[in-house]
C-alpha positions, -999 to +999 in steps of 0.1 A: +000+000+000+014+037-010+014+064+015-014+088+012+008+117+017+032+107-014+066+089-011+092+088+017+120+113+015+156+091+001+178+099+035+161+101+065+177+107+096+171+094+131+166+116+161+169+102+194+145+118+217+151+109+256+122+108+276+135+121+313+158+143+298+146+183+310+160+210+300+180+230+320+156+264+314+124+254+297+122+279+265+091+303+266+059+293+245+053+314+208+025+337+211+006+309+187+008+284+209-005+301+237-038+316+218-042+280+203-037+267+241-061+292+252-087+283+223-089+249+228-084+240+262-118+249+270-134+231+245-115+197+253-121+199+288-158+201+281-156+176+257-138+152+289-159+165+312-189+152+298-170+113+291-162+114+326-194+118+334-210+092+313-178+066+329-190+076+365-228+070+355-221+038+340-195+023+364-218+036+393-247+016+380-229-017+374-201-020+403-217-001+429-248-022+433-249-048+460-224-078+450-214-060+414-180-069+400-165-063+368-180-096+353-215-087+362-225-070+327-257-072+309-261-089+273-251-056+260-218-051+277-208-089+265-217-082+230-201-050+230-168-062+238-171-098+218-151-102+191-135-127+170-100-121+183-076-151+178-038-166+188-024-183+161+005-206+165+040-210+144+017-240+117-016-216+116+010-180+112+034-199+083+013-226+071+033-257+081+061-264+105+088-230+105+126-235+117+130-217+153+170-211+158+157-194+187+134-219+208+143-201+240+126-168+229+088-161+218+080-135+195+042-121+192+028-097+169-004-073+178-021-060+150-037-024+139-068-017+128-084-029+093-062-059+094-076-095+084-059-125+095-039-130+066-028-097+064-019-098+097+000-135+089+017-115+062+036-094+091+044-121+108+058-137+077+077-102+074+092-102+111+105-139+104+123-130+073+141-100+084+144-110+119+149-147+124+128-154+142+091-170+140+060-151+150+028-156+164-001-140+161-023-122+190-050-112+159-073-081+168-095-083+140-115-053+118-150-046+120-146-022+095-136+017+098-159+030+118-162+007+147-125+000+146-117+037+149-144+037+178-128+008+196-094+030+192-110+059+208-129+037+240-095+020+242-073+052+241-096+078+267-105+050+285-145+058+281-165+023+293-139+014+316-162-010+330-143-049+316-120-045+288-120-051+252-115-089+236-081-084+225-066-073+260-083-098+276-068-125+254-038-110+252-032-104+292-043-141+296-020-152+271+010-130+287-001-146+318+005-183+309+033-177+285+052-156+312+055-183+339+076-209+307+108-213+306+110-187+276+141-164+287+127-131+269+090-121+251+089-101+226+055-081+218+058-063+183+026-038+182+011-019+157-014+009+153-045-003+175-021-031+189+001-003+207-032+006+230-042-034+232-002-033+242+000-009+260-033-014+282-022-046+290+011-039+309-008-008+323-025-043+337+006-056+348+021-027+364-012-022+384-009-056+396+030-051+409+021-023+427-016-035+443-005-042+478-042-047+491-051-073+463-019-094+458+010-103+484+045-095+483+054-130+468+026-127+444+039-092+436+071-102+433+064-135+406+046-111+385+073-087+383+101-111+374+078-125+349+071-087+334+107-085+332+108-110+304+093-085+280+104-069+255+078-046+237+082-025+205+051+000+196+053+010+160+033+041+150+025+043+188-017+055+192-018+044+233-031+073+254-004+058+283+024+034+281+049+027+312+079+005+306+086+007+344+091-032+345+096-045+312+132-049+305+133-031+272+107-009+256+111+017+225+085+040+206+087+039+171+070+065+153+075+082+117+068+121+122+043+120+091+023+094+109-010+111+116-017+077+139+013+085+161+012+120+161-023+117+181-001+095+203+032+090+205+043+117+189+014+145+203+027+181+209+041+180+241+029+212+249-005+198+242-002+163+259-010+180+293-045+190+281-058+155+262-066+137+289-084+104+297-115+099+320-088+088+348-078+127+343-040+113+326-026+134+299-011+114+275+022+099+287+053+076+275+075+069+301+105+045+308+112+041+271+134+045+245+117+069+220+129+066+184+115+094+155+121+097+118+119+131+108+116+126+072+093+097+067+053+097+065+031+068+060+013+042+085+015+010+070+034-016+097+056-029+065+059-007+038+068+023+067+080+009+093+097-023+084+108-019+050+127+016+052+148-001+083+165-017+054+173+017+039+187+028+076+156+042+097+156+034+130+193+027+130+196+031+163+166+007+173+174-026+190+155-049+165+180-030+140+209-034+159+205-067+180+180-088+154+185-079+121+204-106+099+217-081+078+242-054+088+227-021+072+260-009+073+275-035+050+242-035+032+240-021-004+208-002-012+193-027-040+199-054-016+161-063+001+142-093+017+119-111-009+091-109+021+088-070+021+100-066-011+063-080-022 
């Protein structure tokens, strides 16, 4: 699939952004962004003000009744957040039996939005070519557009916070039993949509370390070590929040003509303060390594992301530098993997 916005600039260059880093005296704002400040804030407070409202209403009048928990919901709630999401193995991902030179790791992809299941295979397929390594699938399937986008948007505020979509229920399950093998790392490779399903889901895990009241200091301490196995990598990042406090490595990776991450990942900072969820969070990326190109656009998990790493974006990226079977520094420019080159 082409970009809509036309085709990516020949050199782009990586900047590394550092996400604790502050600056020694913080530079004063332009007059435009103050009057564009002062415009808008109003209007997107209402706008959260009334979502709040509508999450109190709703989780009053499920969990505050006599006896309610989160799995007390009404025919509407479970259809609402049924879908046909799926795990797919190695056989079902490549279609037979795949070589694993790497039995002691487990890769997983999340998909975005609009994404069958054999597109979806397709990245996999992708991953294990320039990677080595196989892939399966956590498939968050489309219901088109519309409903997709809406999902993005109930997943992103955090409007309905009563339960939790299919997805990141199936994935946090799956987490859950794959965590406690003998696997000595996990890595989650997330796209679009699949960077809030990600994202959400070790929201659930930090939540968990840190619940003194619900789970014990041993029980605290298992879950922790097994969050530790993670390695997670949000491409074109759309999550509202995302902490890798406890995963041993995460990175952002986000082309700056990606309108997906720029209402994410990439947001204004000067205007990430003032979108905030119906928890009253701003949106936030913290304990990560943040990786931008400047000069590419486009959305598109391979053609954007995956396929101009072979033209030396994200150079500084640890799928580049520690996964990659080929060296992009030894690499010469018509040299590409059959997979992405499709």
């Amino acid at each position: 699939m082409k970009s809509i916005f036309g085709p990516k600039q020949p050199e782009p260059m990586v900047k590394m952004v550092k996400p604790n880093e502050a600056p020694v005296k913080p530079k004063k704002k332009s007059w435009v962004a103050t009057i564009f400040k002062a415009i808008t804030r109003p209007f997107l407070r209402l706008i959260f003000l009334v979502l709040a409202i509508l999450d109190t209403v709703i989780h009053s009048s499920f969990l505050d009744k006599r006896g309610g928990t989160k799995a007390d919901r009404s025919w509407f709630w479970n259809q609402l957040y049924e879908k046909d999401e799926a795990y797919y193995n190695y056989e079902e991902v490549y279609g037979g039996e795949v070589q694993n030179d790497h039995p002691e790791e487990l890769w997983i992809h999340i998909n975005g939005i609009l994404n069958d299941a054999d597109a979806a295979k397709d990245t996999c397929k992708v991953i294990y070519e320039m990677f080595g390594r196989p892939c399966k699938l956590l498939h968050n399937p489309t219901d088109g557009p519309i409903l997709d986008l809406l999902e993005c948007f109930v997943g992103k505020t955090g409007l309905l916070r009563l339960g939790c979509t299919g997805p990141r229920k199936l994935l946090r399950n799956i987490l859950r039993e794959e965590m406690k093998k003998d696997y000595k790392k996990i890595v989650l490779i997330a796209h679009s949509q699949g960077t809030i399903i990600t994202g959400n889901v070790i929201a659930d895990f930090n939540d968990m370390i840190e619940d003194e009241e619900m789970y014990s200091a041993e029980e605290r301490g298992d879950i922790q070590q097994n969050v530790s196995k993670l390695e997670v990598y949000l491409l074109a990042g759309a999550a509202h929040y995302v902490s890798g406090k406890y995963v041993s490595h995460l990175e952002c990776l986000s082309n700056r003509g990606d309108v997906v991450a720029v209402l994410g990942h990439i947001f204004p900072n000067n205007l990430k303060g003032i979108w905030r969820n119906t928890r009253g969070n701003g949106i936030r990326y913290e304990h990560c390594k943040d990786l931008v190109e400047y000069s590419n656009w486009g959305h598109t998990c391979t053609d954007h992301y995956f396929a101009p790493m072979e033209k030396g974006s994200f150079s500084e990226s640890k799928l580049v530098t520690d996964y990659w079977l080929k060296n992009p520094e030894r690499k010469s420019e018509t040299e590409t993997s059959p997979l992405v080159s499709k």
